[in-house]
N, C-alpha and C positions, 0 to 999 in steps of 0.2 A: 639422370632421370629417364633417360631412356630407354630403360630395362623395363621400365613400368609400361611398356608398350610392346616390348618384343618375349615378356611374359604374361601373367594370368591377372594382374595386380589390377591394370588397367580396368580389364573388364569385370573386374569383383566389384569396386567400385562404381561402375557407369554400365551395367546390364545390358542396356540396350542400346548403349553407345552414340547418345543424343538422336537416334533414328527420327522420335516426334519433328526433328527442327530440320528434317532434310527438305522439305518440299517447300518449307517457308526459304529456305536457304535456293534452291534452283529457281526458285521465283524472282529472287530479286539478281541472280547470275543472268537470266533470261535477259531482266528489265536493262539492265547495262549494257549487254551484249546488242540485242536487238535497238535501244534507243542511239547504238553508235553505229549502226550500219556496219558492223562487223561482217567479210565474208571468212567463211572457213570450211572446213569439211572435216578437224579433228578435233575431237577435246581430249584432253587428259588430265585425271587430278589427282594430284601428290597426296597421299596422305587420307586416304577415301574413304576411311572406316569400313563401315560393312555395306557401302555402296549405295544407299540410297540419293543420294543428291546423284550422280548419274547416272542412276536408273530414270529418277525424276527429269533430267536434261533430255532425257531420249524420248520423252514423249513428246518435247518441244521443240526439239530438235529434228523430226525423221531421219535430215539429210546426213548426220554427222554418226560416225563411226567413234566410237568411244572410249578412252582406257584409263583403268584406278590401279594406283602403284601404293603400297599399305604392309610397314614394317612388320606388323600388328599379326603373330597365326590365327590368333583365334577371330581378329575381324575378318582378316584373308575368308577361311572358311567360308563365315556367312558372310562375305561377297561373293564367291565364288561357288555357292550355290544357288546363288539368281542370275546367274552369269548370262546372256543372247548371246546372238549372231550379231550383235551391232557392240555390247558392251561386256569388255574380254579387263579382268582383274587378274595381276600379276602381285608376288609376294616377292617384294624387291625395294631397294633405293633408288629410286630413279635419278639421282644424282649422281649414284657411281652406276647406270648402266651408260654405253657408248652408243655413238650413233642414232640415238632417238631425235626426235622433232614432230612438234604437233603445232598446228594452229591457236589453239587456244590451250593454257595452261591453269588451270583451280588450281588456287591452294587455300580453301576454307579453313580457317581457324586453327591454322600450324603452326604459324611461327613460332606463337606466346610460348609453345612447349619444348619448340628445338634451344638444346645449350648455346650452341654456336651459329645464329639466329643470321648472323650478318654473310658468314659465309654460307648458308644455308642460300640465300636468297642469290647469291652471286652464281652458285652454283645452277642455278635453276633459271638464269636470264634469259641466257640462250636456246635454253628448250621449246620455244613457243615464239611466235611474232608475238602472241599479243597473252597477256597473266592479268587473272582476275582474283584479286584477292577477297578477303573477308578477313578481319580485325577486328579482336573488341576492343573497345576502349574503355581498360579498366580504371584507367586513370581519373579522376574527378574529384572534385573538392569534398564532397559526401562520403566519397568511399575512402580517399586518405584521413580526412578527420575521425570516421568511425574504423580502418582500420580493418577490421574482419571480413569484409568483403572480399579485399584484396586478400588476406590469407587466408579462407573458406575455398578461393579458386586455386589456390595455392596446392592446399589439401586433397580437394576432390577431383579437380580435373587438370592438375597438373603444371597448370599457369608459372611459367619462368622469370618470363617479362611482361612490363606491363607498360600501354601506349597509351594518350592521348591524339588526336586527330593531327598536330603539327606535326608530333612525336615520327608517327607512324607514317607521314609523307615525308618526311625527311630520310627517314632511312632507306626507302626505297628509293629516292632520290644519288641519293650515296652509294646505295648499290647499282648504281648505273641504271635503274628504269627510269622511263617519261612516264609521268601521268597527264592520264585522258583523260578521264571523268571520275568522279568518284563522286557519294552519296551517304547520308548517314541508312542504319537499318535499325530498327526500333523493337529488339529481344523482347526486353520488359515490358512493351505494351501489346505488340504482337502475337508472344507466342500464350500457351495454354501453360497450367500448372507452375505457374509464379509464386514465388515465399510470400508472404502476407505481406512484408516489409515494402516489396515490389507494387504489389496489388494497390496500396497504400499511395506510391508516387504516383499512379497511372495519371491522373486527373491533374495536378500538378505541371507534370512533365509535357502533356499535353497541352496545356495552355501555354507554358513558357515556349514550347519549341516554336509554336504560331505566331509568335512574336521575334524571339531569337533562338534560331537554332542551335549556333555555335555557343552560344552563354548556355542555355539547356544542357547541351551534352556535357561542359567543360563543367559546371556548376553541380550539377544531379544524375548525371551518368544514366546508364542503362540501355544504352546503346553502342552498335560496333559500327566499322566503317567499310562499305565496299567500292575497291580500288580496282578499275580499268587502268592496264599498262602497258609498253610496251620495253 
């Protein structure tokens, strides 16, 4: 599957390469980072696309020096032609380059697509004190009973694997991170341009989660999870 990234396939399929969902996505990187008193001075995130979630970080960031590593030529490009002085994109695996280290390490919404998922992540421990993840969790009782969800994401954006909230703290657990904090993030109510099907649960999902959050997600999905780690 991962030719579908380091050719054209990718981006025939996803045009704009989720760009709507960047700034919702640095907002809640922001909200973890700052609510744990985090110090740092570098970010770096695996897997960048065409750079807007850390273009988005560096407004919020001033103090930090920035860098996106992205298999991807055609997203290279357009990252790399909004490139600063503070946020520098490289067309590399940061896994096989040497000697790297950052403060802080993203890896938004990667895993689901890498084959080899488990070593992906081991590979990447050490790069960073401290890795912020983002996970969806396709996993839910609504989306395995109706089934197409799960391979709709399969389809169109590439989905390998697919996590529920224990799921997805357990393997990072096993690949030798700690977690700090983590938080659900709410796609299907939050962002804009949702399937009608989506639209449909907002109300729903909403009342349930004010009650229980973890039955909501496990139950009705539509939510991913972001992971503070170290």
């Amino acid at each position: 599957m991962q030719t579908i990234y380091e050719t054209e396939q990718y981006a025939d399929r996803n045009p704009n390469w989720h760009e709507e969902d960047s700034a919702w996505k640095a907002k809640h990187i922001e909200q973890i980072v700052t609510k744990n008193n985090i110090d740092f001075e570098t970010i770096c995130e695996v897997g960048c696309g065409t750079g807007e979630i850390l273009l988005n970080l560096a407004e919020v960031f001033p103090q930090a020096g920035l860098s996106g590593y992205e298999i991807s030529p055609h997203a290279y490009r357009r990252a790399k032609s909004k490139e600063t002085n503070r946020v520098r994109f490289h067309l590399a695996n940061l896994s096989e380059e040497e000697e790297l280290h950052f403060d802080i390490l993203v890896i938004a919404d990667v895993i689901e697509h890498v084959e080899d998922y488990i070593s992906f992540l081991k590979s990447l421990k050490d790069r960073a004190r401290y890795k912020v993840l983002h996970i969806p969790l396709d996993l839910s009782v609504q989306s395995v009973l109706r089934a197409w969800p799960i391979m709709g994401l399969r389809d169109s954006v590439g989905h390998l694997h697919y996590f529920f909230k224990d799921s997805a703290l357990a393997t990072l657990k096993d690949c030798g991170y700690t977690v700090i904090d983590y938080k659900y993030t709410a796609s299907r109510l939050e962002l804009p341009n949702q399937a009608f099907s989506s639209r449909l649960m907002r109300l729903p999902r909403r009342l349930c989660y004010s009650v229980n959050p973890d039955f909501t997600v496990r139950v009705l999905g539509g939510y991913s999870l972001m992971v503070l780690a170290e």
